[in-house]
Rosetta silent file (secondary structure, phi, psi, omega in degrees, C-alpha in Angstrom):
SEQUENCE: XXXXXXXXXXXXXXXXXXXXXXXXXXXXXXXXXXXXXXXXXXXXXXXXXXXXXXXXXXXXXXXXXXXXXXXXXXXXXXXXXXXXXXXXXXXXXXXXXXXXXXXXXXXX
SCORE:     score description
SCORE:     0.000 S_00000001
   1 L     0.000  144.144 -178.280  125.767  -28.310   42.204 S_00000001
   2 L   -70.943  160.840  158.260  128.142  -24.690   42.280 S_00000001
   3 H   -65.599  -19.200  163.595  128.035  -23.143   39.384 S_00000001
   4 H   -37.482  -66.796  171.170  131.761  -23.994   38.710 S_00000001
   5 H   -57.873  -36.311 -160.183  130.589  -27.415   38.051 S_00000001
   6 H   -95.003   12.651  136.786  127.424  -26.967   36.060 S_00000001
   7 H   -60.770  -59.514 -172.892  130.261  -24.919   33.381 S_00000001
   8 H   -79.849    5.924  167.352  132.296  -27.445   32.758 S_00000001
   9 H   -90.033  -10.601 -175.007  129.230  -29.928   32.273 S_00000001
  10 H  -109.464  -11.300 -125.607  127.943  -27.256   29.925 S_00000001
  11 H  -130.014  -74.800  153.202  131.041  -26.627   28.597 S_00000001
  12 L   -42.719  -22.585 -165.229  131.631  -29.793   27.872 S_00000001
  13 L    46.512   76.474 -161.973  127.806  -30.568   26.460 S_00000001
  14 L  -138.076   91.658 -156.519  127.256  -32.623   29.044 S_00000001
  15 L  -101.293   92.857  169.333  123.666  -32.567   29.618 S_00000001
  16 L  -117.557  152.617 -168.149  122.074  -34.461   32.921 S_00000001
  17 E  -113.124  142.314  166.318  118.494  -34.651   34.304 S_00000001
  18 E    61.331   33.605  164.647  117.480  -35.166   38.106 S_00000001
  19 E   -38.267  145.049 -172.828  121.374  -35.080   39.282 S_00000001
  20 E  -141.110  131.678  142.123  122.404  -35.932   42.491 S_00000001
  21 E   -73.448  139.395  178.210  125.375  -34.921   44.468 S_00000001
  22 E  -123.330  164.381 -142.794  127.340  -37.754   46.852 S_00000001
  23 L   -95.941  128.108  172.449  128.786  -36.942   49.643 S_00000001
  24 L   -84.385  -37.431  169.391  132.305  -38.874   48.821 S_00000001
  25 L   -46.648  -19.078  166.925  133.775  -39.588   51.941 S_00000001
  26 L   -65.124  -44.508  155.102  131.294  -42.443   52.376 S_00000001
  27 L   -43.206  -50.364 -169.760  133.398  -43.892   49.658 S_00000001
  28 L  -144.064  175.402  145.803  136.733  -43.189   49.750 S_00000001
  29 L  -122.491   23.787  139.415  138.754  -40.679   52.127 S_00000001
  30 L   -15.241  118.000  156.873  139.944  -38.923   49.137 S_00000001
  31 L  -104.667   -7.180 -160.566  139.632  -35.411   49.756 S_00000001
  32 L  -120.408   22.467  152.683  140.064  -33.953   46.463 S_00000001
  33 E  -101.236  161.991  177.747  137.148  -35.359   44.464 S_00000001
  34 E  -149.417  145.335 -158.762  133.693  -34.627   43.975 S_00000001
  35 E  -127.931  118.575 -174.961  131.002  -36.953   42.623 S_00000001
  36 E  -120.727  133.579  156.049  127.902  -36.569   40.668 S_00000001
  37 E   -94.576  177.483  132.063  125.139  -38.767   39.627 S_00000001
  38 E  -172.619 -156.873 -150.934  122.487  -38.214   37.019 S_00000001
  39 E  -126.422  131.088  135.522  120.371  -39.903   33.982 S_00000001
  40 L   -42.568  176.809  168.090  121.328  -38.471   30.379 S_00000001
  41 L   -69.593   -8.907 -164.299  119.251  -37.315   27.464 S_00000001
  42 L  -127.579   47.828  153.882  119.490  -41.165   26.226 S_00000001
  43 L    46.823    7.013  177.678  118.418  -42.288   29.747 S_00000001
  44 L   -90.471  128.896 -179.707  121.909  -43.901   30.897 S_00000001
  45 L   -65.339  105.394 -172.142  122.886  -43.225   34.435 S_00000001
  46 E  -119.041  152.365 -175.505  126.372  -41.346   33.935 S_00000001
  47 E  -114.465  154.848  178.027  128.647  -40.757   37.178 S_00000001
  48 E  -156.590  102.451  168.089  130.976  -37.376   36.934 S_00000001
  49 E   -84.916  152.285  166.239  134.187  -37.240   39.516 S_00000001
  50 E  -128.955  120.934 -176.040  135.645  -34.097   39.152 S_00000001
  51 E  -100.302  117.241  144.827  139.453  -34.463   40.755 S_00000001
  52 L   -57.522   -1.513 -156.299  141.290  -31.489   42.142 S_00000001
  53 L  -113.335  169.306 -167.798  144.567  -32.558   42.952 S_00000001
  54 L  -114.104    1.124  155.202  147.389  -31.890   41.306 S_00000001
  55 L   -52.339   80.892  103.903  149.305  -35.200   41.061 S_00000001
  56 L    73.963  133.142 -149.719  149.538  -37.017   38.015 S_00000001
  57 L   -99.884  162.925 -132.751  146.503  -39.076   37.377 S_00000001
  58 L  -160.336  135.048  139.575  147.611  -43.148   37.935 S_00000001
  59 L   -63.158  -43.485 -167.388  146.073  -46.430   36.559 S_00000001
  60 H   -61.166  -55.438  178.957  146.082  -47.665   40.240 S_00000001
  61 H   -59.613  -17.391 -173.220  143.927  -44.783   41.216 S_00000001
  62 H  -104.163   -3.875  167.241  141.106  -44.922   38.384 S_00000001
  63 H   -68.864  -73.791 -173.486  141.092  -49.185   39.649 S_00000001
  64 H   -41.082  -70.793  173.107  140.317  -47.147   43.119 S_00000001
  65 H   -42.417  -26.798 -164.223  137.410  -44.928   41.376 S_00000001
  66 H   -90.890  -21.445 -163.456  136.044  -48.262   39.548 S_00000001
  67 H   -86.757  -79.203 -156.747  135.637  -50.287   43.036 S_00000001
  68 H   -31.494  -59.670  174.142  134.407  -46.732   44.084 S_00000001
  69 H   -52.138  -54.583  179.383  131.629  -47.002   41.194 S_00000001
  70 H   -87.843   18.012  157.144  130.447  -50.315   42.267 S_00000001
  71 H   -69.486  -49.308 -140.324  129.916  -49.390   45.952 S_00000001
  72 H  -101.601   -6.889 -164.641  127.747  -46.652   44.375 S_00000001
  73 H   -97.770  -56.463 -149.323  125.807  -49.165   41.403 S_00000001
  74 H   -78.657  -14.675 -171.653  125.242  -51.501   44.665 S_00000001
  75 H   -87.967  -39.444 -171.863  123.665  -47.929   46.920 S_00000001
  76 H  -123.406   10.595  169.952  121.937  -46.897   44.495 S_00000001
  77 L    72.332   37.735 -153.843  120.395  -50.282   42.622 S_00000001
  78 L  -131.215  160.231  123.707  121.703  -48.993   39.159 S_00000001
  79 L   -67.768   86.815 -171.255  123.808  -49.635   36.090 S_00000001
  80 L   -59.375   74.528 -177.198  126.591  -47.023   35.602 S_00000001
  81 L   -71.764  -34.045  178.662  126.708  -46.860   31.847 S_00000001
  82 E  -140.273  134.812 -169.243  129.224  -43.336   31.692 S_00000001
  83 E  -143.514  138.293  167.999  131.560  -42.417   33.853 S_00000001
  84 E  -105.937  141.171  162.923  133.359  -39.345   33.739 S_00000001
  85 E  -146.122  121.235  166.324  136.256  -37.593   34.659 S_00000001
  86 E  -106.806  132.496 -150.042  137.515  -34.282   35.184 S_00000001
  87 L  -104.612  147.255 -177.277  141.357  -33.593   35.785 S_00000001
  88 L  -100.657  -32.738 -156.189  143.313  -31.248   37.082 S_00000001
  89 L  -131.894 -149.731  154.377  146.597  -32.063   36.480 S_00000001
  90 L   -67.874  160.448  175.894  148.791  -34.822   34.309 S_00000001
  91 L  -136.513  145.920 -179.260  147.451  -38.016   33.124 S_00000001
  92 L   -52.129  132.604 -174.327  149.010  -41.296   32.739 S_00000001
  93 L   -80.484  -10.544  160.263  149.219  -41.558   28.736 S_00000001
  94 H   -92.123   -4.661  166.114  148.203  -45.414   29.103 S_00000001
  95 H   -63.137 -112.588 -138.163  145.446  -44.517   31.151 S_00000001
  96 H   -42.753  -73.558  178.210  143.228  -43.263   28.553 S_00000001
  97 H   -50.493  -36.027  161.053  143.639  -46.317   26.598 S_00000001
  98 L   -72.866   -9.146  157.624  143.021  -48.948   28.944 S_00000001
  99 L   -96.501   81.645 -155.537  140.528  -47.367   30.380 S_00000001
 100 L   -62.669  169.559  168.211  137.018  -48.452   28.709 S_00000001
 101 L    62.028   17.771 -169.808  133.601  -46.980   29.485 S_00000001
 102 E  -127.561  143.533 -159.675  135.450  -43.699   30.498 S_00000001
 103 E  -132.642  149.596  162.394  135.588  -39.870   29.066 S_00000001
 104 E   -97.296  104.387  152.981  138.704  -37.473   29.756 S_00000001
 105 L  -127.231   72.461 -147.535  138.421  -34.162   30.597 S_00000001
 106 L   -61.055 -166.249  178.268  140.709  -31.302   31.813 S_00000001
 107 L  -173.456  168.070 -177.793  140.134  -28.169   32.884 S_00000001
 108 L  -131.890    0.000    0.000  142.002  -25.420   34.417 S_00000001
């Protein structure tokens, strides 16, 4: 991880042990994400995209990150309890509600 990253997880108090980056393009061909695994202080496997782009964040697109998650649950033999995301730009204002098991964060 850049140091970029492990600020806004610190930032954030967003504390992970034995982290792993994935290489996203096995997943999607999304260029503007970046993907992190790791295990919490309460032992839950949390995934943390961080999205660059600057387009207005979509329901259709966090369906496309959720398929994306369960490519990655089936790869890595796991249960994805928290999944994260940090934003770049706008976000759909019914996105955050309809979207369960999921934390919102921006950043500039």
């Amino acid at each position: 991880m850049n140091n970029r990253i492990c600020e806004l997880l610190i930032s954030k108090k967003i504390i992970l042990n034995s982290t792993q980056t994935l290489d996203f393009s096995k997943y999607s061909s999304k260029r503007n994400y970046k993907a992190i695994l790791g295990v919490n202080l309460s032992d839950f496997y949390t995934l943390v995209f961080i999205r660059e782009s600057k387009s207005k964040l979509l329901k259709a697109e966090i369906d496309e990150i959720n398929a994306i998650c369960k490519k990655i649950e089936l790869e890595f033999d796991t249960k994805i309890n928290k999944r994260i995301l940090f934003y770049k730009s706008a976000i759909c204002s019914k996105l955050k509600k309809s979207a369960q098991n999921w934390k919102f964060y921006d950043f500039v």
